[in-house]
C-alpha positions in Angstrom: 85.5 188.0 -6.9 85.6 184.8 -4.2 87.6 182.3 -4.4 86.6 179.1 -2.0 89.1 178.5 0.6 89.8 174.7 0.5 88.3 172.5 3.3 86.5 174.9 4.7 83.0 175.0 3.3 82.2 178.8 4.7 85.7 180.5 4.4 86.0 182.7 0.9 89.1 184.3 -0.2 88.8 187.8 -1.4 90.7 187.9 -4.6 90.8 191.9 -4.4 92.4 192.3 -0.6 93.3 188.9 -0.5 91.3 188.4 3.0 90.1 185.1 3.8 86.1 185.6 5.0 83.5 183.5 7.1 80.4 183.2 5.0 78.5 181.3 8.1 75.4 183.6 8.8 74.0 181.1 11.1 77.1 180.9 13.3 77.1 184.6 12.9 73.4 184.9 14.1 74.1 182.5 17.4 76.9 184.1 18.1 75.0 187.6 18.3 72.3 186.0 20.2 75.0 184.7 22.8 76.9 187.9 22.8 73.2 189.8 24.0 72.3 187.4 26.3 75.9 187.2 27.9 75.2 191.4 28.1 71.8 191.1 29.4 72.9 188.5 32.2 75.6 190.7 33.3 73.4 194.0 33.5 71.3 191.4 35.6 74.3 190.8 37.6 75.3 194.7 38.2 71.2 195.7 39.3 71.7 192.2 41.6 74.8 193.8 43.2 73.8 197.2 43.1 70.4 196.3 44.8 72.2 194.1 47.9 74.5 196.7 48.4 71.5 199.3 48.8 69.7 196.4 50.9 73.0 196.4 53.1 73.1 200.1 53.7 69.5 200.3 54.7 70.4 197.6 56.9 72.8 199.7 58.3 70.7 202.9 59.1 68.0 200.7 60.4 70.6 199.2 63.2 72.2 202.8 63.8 68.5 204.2 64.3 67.8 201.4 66.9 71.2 202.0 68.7 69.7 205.9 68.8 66.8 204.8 70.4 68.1 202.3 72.5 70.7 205.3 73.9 67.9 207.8 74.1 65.9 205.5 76.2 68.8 204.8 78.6 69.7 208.6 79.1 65.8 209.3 80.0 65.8 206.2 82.7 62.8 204.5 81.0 
C-alpha cells in the first residue's frame, strides 16, 4: 500500500517499510540516458589519451632512430 507524499506529485510513501519512493519514470529514464552518455564520453576520453600517449612514444622512437642514423653516418665520415 502507497500513501502520496504531500507536495510532491511523484514521491509515495511505503506504508509497509515506511520508505518514501520517486515514482518519476521519465526522470528515471533521462537520468540513465545521461549516466551512459557521461560513460561513453569518458571511454572516449581514456582511447583519446591512450592513443596520444601511443602517438608520443612513436614520436619518440622515430627521433631516437634518426639520432642512430645521424651517429652512424658521422662515425663512417659520409
Amino acid at each position: 500500500m502507497y500513501a502520496k507524499v504531500r507536495e510532491h506529485d511523484n514521491l509515495v510513501r511505503d506504508m509497509r517499510s515506511k520508505a518514501v519512493l520517486n515514482t518519476d519514470k521519465e526522470g528515471l529514464q533521462e537520468y540513465l540516458r545521461k549516466r551512459d552518455l557521461a560513460k561513453k564520453e569518458q571511454a572516449e576520453q581514456i582511447e583519446t589519451k591512450n592513443r596520444l600517449e601511443k602517438i608520443e612514444q612513436d614520436m619518440s622512437d622515430i627521433k631516437n632512430l634518426l639520432k642512430e642514423l645521424v651517429n652512424l653516418r658521422s662515425k663512417d665520415g659520409n
